[in-house]
N, C-alpha and C positions, 0 to 999 in steps of 0.2 A: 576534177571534172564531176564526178558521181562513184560514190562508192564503191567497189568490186565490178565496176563497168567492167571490167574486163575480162570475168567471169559469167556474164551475160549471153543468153543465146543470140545468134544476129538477128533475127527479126525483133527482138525486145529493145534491143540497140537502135536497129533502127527507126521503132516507133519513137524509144527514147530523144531522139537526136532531131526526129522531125517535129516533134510534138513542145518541146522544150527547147530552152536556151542552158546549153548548160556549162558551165564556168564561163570562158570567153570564148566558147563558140556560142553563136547565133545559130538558131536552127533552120534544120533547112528542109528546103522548097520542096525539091523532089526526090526519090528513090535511088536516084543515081546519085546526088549531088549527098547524099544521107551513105551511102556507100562508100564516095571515094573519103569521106572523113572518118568514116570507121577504119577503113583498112590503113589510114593516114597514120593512125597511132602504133606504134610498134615495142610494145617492153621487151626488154632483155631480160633472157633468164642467164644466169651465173654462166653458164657454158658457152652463149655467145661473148662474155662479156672477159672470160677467160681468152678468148681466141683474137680478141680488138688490143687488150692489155696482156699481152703468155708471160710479160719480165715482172706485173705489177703482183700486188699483196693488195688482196679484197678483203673488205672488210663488210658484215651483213649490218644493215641499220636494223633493229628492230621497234615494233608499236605493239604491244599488245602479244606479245610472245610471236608475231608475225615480223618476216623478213618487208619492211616498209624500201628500201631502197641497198644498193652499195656503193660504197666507198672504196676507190680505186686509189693507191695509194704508188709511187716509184719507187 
């Protein structure tokens, strides 16, 4: 979508989201409708993702000496 969006304060998000189109979202109209797509996005950090998989073997993807995603593995 946009770099470290996710690390963004919400008001920057939300200019971002209104002001732009950003990956395959369309930007939007109003403050609320710029809202419920922020809050729509949700990462998982290791310890939610520990408690959805508690039998699996995580595996850290990394980019750049950064954790980019994991791999859940049975």
């Amino acid at each position: 979508m946009f770099p470290f969006f996710q690390f963004l304060p919400h008001p920057v998000k939300q200019f971002l989201v209104m002001k732009f189109n950003l990956g395959w979202f369309k930007k939007c109209k109003s403050k609320k409708d710029a809202d419920m797509l922020i809050n729509s996005v949700n990462l998982l950090k290791k310890g939610d993702i520990l408690q959805l998989f508690p039998e699996s073997k995580i595996f850290r993807e990394k980019f750049l000496l950064m954790t980019k995603s994991f791999i859940i593995c049975s």
